[in-house]
VOKOLGU-318466 format. One record per residue: chain; z, y, x of N, C-alpha, C in turn; residue number from 1. Coordinates in nm, 2 decimals. Last residue first. Layout:
N
(pt A, (Z, Y, X), (Z, Y, X), (Z, Y, X), NUM)
...
end
This chain:
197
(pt A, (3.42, -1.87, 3.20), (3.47, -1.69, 3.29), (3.56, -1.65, 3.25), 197)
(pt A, (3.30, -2.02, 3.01), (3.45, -2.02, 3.08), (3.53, -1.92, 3.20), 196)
(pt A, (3.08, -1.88, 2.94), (3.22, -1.91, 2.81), (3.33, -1.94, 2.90), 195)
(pt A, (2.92, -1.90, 3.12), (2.97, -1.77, 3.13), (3.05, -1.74, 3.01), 194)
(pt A, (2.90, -2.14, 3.14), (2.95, -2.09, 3.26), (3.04, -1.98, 3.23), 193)
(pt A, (2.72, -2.24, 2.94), (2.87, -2.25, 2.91), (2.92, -2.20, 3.03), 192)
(pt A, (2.52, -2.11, 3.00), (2.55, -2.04, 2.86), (2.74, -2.11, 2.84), 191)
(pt A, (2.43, -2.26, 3.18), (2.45, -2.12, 3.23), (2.53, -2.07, 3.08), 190)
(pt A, (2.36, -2.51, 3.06), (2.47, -2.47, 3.11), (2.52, -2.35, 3.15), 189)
(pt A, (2.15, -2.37, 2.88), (2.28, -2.45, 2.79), (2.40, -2.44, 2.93), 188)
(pt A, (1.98, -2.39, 3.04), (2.02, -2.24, 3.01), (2.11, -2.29, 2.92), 187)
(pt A, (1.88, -2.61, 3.15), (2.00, -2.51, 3.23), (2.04, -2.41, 3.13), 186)
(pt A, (1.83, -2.74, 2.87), (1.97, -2.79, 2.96), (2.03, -2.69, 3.07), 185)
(pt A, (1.71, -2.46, 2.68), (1.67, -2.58, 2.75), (1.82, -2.59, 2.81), 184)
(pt A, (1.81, -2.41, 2.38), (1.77, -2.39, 2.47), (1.79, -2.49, 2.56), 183)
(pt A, (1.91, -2.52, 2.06), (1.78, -2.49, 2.14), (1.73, -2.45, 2.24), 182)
(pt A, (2.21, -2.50, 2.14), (2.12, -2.64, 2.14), (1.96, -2.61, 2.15), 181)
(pt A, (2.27, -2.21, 2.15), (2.24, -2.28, 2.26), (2.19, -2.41, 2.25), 180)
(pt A, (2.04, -2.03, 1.91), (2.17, -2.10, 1.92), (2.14, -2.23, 2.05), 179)
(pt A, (1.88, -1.72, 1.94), (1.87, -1.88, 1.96), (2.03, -1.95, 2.00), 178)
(pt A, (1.91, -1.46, 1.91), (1.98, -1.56, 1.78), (1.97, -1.70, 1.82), 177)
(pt A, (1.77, -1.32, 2.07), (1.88, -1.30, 2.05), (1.97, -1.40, 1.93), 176)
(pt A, (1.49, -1.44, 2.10), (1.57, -1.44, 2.19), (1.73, -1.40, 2.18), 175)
(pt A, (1.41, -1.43, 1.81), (1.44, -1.54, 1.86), (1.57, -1.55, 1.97), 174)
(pt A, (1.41, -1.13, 1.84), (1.50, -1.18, 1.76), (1.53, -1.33, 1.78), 173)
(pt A, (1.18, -1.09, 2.00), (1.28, -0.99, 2.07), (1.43, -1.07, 1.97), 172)
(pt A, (0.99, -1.19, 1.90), (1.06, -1.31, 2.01), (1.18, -1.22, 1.99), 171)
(pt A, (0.97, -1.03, 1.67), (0.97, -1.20, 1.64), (1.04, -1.24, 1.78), 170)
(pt A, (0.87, -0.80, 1.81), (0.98, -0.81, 1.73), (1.06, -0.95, 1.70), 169)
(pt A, (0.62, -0.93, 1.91), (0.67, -0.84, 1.94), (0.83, -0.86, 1.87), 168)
(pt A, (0.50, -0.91, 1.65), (0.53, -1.03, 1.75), (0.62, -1.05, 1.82), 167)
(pt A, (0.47, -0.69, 1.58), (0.57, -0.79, 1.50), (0.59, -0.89, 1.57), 166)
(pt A, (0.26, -0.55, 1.75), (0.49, -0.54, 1.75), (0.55, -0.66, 1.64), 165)
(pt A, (0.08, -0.73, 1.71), (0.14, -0.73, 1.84), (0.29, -0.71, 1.78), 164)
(pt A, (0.05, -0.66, 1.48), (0.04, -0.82, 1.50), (0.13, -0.83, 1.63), 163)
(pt A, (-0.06, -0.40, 1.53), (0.07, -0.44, 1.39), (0.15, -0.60, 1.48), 162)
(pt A, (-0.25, -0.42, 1.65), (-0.11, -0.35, 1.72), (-0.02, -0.40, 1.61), 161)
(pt A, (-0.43, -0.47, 1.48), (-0.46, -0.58, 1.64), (-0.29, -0.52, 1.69), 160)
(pt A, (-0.47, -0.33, 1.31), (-0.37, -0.48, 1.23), (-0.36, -0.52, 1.38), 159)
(pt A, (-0.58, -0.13, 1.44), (-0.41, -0.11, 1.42), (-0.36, -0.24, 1.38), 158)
(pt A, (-0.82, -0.26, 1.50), (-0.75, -0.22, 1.64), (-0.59, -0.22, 1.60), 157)
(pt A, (-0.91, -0.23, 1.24), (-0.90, -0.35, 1.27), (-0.82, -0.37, 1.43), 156)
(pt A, (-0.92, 0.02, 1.17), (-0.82, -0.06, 1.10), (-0.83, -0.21, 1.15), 155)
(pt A, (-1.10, 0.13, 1.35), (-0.97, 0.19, 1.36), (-0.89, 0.06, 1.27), 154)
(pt A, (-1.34, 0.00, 1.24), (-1.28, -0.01, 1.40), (-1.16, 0.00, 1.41), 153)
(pt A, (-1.34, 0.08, 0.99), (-1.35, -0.05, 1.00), (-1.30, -0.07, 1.18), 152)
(pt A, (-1.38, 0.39, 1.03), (-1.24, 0.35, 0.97), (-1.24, 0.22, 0.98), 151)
(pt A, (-1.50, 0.46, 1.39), (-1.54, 0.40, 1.25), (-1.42, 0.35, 1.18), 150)
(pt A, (-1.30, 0.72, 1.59), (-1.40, 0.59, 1.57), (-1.45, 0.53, 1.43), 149)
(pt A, (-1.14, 0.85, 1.57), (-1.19, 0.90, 1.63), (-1.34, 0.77, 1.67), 148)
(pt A, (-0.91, 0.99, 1.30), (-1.01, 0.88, 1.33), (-1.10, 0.93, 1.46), 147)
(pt A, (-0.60, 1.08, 1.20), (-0.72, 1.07, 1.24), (-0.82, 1.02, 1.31), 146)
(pt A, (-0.50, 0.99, 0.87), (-0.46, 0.95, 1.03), (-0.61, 0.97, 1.04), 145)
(pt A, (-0.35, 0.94, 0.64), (-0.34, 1.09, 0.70), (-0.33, 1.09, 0.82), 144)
(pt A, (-0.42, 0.78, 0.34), (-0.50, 0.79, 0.51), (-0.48, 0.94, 0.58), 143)
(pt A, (-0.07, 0.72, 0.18), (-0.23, 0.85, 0.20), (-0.29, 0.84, 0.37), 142)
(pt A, (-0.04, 0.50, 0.00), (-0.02, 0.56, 0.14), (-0.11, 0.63, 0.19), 141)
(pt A, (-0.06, 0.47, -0.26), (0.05, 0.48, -0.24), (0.10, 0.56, -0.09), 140)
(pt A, (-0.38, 0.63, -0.40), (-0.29, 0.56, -0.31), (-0.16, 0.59, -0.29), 139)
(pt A, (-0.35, 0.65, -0.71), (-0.37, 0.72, -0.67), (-0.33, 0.58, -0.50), 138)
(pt A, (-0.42, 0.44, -1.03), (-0.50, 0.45, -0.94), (-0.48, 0.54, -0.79), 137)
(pt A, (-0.25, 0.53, -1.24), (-0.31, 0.66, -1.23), (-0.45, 0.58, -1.11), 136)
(pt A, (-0.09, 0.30, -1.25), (-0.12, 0.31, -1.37), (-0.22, 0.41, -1.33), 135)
(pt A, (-0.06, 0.10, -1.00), (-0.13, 0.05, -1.14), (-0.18, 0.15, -1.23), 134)
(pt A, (-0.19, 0.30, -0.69), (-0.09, 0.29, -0.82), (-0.17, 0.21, -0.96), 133)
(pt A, (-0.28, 0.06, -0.45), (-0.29, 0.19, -0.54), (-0.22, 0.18, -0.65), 132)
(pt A, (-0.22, -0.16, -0.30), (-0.27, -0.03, -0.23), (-0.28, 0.08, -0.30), 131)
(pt A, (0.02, -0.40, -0.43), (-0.08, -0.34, -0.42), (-0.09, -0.20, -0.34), 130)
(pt A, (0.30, -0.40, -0.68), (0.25, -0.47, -0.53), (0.08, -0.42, -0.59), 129)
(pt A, (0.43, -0.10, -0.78), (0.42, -0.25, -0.81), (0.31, -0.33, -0.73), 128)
(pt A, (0.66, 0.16, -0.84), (0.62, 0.07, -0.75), (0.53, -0.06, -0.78), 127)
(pt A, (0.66, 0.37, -1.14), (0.71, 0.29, -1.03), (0.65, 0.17, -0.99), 126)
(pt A, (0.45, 0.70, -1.14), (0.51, 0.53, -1.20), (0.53, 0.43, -1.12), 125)
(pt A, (0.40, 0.93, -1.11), (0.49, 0.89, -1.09), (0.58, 0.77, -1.15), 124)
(pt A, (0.18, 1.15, -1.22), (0.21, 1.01, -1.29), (0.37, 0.94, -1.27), 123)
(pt A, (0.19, 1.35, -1.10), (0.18, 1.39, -1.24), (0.21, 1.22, -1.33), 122)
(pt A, (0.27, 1.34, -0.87), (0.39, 1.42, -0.90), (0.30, 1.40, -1.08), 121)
(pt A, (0.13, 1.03, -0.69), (0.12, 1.14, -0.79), (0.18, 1.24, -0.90), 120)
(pt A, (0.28, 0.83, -0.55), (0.30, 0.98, -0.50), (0.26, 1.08, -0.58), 119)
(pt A, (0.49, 0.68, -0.78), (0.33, 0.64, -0.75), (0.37, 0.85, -0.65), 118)
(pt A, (0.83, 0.54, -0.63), (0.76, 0.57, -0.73), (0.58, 0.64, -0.66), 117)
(pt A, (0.98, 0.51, -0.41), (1.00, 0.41, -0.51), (0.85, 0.45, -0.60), 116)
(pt A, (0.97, 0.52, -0.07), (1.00, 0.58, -0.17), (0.96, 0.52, -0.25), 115)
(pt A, (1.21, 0.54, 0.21), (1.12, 0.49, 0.14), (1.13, 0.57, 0.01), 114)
(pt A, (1.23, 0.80, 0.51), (1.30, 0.75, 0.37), (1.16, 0.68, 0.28), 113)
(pt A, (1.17, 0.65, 0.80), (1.10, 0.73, 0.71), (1.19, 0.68, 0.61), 112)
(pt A, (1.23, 0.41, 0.97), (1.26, 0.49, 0.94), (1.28, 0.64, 0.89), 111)
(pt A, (0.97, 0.23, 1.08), (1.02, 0.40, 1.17), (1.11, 0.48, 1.15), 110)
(pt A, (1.10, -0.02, 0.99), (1.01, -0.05, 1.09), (0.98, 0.13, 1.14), 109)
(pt A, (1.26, 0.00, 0.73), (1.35, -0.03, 0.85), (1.21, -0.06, 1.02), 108)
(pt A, (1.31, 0.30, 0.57), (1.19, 0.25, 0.65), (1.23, 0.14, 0.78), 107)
(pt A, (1.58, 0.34, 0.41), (1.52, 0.40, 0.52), (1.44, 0.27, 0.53), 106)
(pt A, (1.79, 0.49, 0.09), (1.72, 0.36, 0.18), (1.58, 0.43, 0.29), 105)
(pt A, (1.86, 0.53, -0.12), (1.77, 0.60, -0.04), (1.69, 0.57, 0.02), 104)
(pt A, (1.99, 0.41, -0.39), (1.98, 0.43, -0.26), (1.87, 0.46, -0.25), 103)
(pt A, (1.98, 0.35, -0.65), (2.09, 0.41, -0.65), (2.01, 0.53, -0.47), 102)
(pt A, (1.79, 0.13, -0.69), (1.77, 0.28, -0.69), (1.82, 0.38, -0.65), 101)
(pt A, (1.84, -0.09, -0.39), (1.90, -0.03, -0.48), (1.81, 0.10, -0.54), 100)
(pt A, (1.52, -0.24, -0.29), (1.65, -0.22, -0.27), (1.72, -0.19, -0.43), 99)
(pt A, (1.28, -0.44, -0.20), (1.34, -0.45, -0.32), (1.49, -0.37, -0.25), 98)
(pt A, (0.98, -0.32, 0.00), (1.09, -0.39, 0.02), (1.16, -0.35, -0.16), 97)
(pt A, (0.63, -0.40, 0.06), (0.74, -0.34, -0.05), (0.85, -0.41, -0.03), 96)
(pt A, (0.38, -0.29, 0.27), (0.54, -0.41, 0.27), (0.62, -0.35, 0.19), 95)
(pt A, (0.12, -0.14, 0.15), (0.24, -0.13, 0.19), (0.35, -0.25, 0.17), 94)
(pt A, (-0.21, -0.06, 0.26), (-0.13, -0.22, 0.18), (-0.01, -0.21, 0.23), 93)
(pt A, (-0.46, 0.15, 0.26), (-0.30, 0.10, 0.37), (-0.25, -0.01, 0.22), 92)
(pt A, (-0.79, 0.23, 0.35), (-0.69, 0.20, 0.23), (-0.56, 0.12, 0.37), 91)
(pt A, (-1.04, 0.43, 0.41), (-0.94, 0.35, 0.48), (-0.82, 0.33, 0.38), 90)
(pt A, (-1.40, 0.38, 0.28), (-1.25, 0.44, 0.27), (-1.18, 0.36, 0.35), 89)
(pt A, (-1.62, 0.25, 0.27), (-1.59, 0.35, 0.44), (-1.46, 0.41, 0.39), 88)
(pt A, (-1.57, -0.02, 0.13), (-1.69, 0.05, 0.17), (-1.65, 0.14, 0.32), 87)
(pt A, (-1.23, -0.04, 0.26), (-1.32, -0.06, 0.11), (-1.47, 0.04, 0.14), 86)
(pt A, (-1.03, -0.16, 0.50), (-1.14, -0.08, 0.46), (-1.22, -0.13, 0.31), 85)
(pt A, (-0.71, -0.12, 0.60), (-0.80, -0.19, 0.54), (-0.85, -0.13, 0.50), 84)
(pt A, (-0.34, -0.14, 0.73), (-0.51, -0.09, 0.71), (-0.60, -0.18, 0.73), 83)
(pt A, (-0.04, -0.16, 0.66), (-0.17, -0.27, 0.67), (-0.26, -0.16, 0.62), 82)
(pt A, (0.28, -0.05, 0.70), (0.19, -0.06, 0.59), (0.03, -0.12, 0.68), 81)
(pt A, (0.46, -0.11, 0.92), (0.47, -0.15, 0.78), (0.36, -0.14, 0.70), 80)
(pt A, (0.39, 0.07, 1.11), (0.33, -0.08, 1.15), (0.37, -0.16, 1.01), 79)
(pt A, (0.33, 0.42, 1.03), (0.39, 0.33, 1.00), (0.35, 0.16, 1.02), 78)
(pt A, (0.09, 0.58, 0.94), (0.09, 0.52, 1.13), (0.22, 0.42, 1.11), 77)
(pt A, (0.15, 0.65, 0.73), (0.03, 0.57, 0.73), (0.01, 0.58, 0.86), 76)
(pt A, (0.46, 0.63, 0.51), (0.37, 0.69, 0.65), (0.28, 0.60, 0.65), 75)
(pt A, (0.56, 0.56, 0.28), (0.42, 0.63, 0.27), (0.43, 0.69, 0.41), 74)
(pt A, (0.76, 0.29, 0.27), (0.73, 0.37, 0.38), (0.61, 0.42, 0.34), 73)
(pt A, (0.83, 0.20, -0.07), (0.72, 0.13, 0.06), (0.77, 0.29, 0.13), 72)
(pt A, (1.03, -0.06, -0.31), (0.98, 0.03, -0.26), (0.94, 0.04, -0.13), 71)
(pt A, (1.12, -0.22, -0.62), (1.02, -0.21, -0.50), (1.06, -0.07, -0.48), 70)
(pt A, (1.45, -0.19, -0.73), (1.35, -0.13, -0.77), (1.26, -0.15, -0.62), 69)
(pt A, (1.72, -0.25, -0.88), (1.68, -0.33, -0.77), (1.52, -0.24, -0.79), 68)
(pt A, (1.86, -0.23, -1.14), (1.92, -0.15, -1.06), (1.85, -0.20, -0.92), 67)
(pt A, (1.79, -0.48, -1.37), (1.90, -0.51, -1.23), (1.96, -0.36, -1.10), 66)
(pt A, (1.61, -0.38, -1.48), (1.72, -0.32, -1.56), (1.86, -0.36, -1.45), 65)
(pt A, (1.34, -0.15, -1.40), (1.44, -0.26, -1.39), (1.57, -0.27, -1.43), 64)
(pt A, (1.17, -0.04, -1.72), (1.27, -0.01, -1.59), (1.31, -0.12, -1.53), 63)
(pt A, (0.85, -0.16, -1.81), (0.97, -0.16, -1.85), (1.04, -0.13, -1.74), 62)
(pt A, (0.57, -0.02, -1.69), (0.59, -0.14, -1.72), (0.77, -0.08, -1.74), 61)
(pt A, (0.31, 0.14, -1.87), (0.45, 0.13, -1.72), (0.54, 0.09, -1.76), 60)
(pt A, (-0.01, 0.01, -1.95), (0.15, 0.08, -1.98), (0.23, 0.02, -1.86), 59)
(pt A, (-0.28, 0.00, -1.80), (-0.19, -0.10, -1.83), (-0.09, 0.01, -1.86), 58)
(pt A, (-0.60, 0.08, -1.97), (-0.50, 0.13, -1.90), (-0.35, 0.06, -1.90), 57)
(pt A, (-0.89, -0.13, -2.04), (-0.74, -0.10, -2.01), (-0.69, -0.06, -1.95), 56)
(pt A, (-1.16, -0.02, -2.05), (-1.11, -0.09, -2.00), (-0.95, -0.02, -2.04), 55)
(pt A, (-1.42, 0.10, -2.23), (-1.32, -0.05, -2.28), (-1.27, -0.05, -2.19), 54)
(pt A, (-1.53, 0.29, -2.16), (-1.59, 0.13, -2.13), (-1.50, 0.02, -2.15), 53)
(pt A, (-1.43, 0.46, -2.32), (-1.57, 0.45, -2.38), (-1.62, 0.29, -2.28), 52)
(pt A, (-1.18, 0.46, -2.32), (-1.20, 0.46, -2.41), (-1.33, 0.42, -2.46), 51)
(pt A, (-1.17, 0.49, -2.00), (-1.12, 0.37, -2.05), (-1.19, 0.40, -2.21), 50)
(pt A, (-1.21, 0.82, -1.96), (-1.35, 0.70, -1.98), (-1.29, 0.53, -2.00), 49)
(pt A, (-1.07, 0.90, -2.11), (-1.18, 0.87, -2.22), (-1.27, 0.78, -2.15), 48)
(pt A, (-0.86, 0.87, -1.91), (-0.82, 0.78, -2.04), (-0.98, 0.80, -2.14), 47)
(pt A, (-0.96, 1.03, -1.70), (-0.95, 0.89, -1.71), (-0.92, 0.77, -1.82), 46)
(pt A, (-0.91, 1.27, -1.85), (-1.06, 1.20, -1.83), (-1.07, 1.04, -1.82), 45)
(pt A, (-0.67, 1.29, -1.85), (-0.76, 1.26, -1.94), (-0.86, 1.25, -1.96), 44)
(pt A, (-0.63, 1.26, -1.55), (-0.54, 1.17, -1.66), (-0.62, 1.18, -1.83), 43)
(pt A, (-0.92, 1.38, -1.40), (-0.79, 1.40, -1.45), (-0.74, 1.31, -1.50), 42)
(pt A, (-1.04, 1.26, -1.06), (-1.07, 1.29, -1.24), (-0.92, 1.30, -1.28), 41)
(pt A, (-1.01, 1.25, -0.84), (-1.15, 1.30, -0.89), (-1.11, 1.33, -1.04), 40)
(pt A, (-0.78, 1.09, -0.71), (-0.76, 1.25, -0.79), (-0.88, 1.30, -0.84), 39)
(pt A, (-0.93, 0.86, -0.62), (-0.88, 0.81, -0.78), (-0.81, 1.03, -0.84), 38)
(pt A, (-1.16, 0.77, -0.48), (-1.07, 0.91, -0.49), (-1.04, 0.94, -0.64), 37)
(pt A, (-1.31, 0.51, -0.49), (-1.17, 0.54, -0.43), (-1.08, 0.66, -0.44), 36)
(pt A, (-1.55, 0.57, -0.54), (-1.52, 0.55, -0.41), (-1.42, 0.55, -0.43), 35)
(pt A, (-1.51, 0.65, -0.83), (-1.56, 0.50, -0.80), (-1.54, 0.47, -0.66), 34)
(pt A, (-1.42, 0.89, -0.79), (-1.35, 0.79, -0.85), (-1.40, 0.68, -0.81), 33)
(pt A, (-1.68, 0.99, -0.68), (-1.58, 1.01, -0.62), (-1.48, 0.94, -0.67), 32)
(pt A, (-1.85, 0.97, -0.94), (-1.92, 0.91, -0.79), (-1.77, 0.90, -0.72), 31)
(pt A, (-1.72, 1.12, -1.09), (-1.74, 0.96, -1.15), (-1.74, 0.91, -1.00), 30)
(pt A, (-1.77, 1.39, -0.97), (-1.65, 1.33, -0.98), (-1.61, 1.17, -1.03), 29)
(pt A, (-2.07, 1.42, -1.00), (-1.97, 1.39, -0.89), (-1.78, 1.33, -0.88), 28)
(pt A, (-2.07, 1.39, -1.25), (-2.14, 1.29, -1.18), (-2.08, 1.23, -1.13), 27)
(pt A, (-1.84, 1.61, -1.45), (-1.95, 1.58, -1.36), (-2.01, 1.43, -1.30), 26)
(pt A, (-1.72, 1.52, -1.80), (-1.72, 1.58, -1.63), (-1.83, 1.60, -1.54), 25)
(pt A, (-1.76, 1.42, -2.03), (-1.69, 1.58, -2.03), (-1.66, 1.61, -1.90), 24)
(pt A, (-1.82, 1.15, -2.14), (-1.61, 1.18, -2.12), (-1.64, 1.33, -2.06), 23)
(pt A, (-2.10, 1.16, -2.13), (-2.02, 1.09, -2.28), (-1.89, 1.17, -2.25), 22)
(pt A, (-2.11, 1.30, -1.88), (-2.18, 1.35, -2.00), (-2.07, 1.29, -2.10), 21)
(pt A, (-2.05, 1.03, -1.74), (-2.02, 1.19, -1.72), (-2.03, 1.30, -1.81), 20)
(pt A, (-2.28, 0.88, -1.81), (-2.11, 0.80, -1.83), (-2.05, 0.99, -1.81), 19)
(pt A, (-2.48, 0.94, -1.70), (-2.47, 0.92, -1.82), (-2.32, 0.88, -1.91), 18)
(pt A, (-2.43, 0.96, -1.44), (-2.48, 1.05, -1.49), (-2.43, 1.07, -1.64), 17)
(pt A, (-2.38, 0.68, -1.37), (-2.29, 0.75, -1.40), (-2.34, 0.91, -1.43), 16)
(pt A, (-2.56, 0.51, -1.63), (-2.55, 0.56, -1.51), (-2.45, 0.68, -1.46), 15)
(pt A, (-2.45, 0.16, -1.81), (-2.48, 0.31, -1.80), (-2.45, 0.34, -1.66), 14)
(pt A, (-2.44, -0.08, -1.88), (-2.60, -0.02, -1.83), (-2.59, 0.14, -1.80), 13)
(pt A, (-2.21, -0.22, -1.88), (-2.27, -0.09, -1.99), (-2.41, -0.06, -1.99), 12)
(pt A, (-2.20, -0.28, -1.61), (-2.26, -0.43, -1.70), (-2.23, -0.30, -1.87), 11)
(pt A, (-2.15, -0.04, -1.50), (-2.29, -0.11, -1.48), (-2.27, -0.24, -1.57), 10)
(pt A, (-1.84, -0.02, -1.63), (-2.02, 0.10, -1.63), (-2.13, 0.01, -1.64), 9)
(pt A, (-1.73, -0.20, -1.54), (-1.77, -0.19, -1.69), (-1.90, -0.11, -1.68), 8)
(pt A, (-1.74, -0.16, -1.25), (-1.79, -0.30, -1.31), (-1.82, -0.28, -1.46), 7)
(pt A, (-1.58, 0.10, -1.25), (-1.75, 0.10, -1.20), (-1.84, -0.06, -1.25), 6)
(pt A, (-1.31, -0.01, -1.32), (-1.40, 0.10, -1.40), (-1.60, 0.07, -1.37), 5)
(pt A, (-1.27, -0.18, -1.13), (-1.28, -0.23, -1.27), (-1.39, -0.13, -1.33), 4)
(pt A, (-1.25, 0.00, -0.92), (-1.34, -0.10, -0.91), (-1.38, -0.17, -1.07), 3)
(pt A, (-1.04, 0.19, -0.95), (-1.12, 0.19, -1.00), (-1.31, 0.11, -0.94), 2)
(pt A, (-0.83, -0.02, -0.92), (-0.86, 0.02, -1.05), (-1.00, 0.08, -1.06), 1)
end
């Protein structure tokens, strides 16, 4: 979202100096929205500056009425959620599973309770695919991991470990579900040996 924002500004011609001034903030806090730190600005700042560059704030979107509601693991060492860099911010892309509201439901990759709604206790608008909340912009998965290298190193080493355990995971399931016609002739016999034990 607030990529949209910073695209209206400059085809405005305006500088965020100038954009700061019109909606009643600082610079710095435009500067800091536009990177990514969508808590820079308040809920009503954010709505003047939609006001003054035209962009849309989408409305939250209607309940589900099936009782089925997305929801993601906000751990951010979690192999469920995908890091990824935007200029030098580290952004996470959460695996949104569809359960019950009803439920609580657990993180089936660390088991962390998932959670349904934006983490911003002031917006808290439900789930919808993507790294940041539609309506407030806040991240869904807060970078709460420490770096001891460049955030483009670090997130390209974790997709390198992601890739692994799912891999990882992938045979560990093959191996247990392969139905004996797919396996090779001895291991079809050994498989009926130990049916007639």
């Amino acid at each position: 979202m607030h990529g949209l924002f910073k695209k209206a500004r400059r085809e405005q011609g305006l500088t965020q100096s100038e954009l700061a001034q019109l909606v009643g903030c600082r610079q710095s806090a435009i500067s800091m929205f536009e990177s990514g730190r969508v808590d820079a600005l308040s809920r009503d700042t954010l709505e003047a500056l939609a006001n003054v560059l035209h962009v849309e704030i989408l409305p939250e979107p209607p309940a589900e009425t099936t009782g089925q509601v997305l929801k993601y693991c906000p751990i951010a060492e979690c192999p469920s959620n995908i890091p990824y860099v935007v200029g030098d911010q580290l952004c996470f892309n959460p695996s949104l599973v569809r359960e019950s509201s009803a439920d609580r439901g657990h993180c089936p990759s660390c088991g962390e309770f998932l959670e349904s709604g934006c983490p911003n206790p002031d917006c808290n608008a439900p789930i919808r695919d993507g790294a940041f909340c539609w309506s407030c912009g806040e991240a869904h998965v807060a970078p709460a991991v420490s770096l001891n290298q460049s955030a483009e190193a670090w997130a390209r080493d974790r997709r390198k470990q992601i890739r692994d355990i799912r891999q990882l995971s992938t045979i560990t399931t093959r191996e247990h579900a392969t139905p004996a016609s797919m396996l090779n002739l001895r291991d079809r016999t050994n498989v009926q040996k130990r049916k007639t034990r």
